[in-house]
Phi, psi and omega in degrees: 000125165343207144237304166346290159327310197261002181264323164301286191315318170295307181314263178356282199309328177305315207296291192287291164336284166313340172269309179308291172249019168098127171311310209282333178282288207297148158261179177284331176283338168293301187328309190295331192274339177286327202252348200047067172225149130355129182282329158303348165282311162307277187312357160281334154255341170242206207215314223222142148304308138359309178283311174323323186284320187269339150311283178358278198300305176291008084359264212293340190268338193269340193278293166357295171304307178307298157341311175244032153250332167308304186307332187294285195288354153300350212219111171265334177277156208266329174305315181284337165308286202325303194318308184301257168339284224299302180342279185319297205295322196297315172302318159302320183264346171252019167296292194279043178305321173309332194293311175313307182291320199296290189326299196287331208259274173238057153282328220272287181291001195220019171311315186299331180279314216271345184298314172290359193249087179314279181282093170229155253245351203261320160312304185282001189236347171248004172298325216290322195295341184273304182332311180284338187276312200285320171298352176256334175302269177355315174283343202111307165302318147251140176343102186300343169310330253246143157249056163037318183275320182267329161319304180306311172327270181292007188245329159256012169276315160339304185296307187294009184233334167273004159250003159286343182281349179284341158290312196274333165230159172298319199248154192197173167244004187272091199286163159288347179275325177287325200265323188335291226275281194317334190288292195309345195261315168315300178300311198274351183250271250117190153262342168288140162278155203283009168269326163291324176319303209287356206244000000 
């Protein structure tokens, strides 16, 4: 087997470990025996569990970002962009569910970790959604009120919640075209109707 291969094959087996037991729960031996290599093989390509964790995210989140920046650069209205993101990510995380729990789970428990790991590939990748809010500012389309950093936030803290149901159960009643169609309409209208908007 290559080393390439067999360096994808450990992301992967982590991936699915870490979804399964907890960053902080998996050994290294669970990993080896999930990738079928040796545990001394695993040091050869990672330093660290940490590190296995911070490939992780910059693996499957650096191939992710190549996806939805291709998908992107076809698309100038800034509404179809979100759209365009919301599609993707929601289609990725319930494809990918170990990718999904590892993203929700410990972004969440290993903030203290992952806060010393400066350029990660996870910062870049929800930047993109304030980049499409400052081109919709720009354009006219959003609000100038609207403050980009927070926005980037609450519009993929949406996404990220809205892809637990696909971690916590098989079935759902929830389509990526519905949940899509519902995030966008809830973020660019609101909830109100335009008749309480008026009063």
């Amino acid at each position: 087997m290559k080393s390439a291969d067999k360096h994808s094959k450990i992301i992967r087996a982590s991936t699915k470990v870490f979804a399964k037991k907890g960053f902080f729960n998996a050994r290294i031996s669970d990993i080896a025996k999930e990738a079928k290599v040796a545990d001394g093989t695993i040091y050869l390509y990672f330093n660290n569990k940490f590190d296995i964790l911070i490939s992780v995210f910059e693996e499957e989140i650096g191939n992710l970002i190549e996806q939805v920046q291709k998908l992107l650069s076809t698309e100038e209205d800034p509404k179809k962009m979100l759209e365009i993101f919301a599609t993707k990510h929601l289609s990725v995380m319930k494809k990918n569910k170990n990718l999904a729990e590892v993203i929700q789970i410990e972004l969440r428990q290993s903030a203290k970790l992952i806060k010393d790991y400066r350029n990660n590939k996870f910062s870049e990748y929800v930047n993109i959604i304030s980049t499409i809010i400052k081109l919709g500012q720009e354009q006219g389309v959003y609000r100038e009120s609207i403050r980009p950093g927070l926005a980037k936030r609450a519009f993929f803290g949406a996404l990220d919640e809205i892809s637990r149901v696909w971690t916590v159960g098989n079935t759902t009643q929830y389509s990526i075209e519905e949940a899509t169609t519902q995030i966008l309409e809830i973020f660019l209208y609101g909830i109100l109707t335009s008749e309480a908007s008026s009063d």
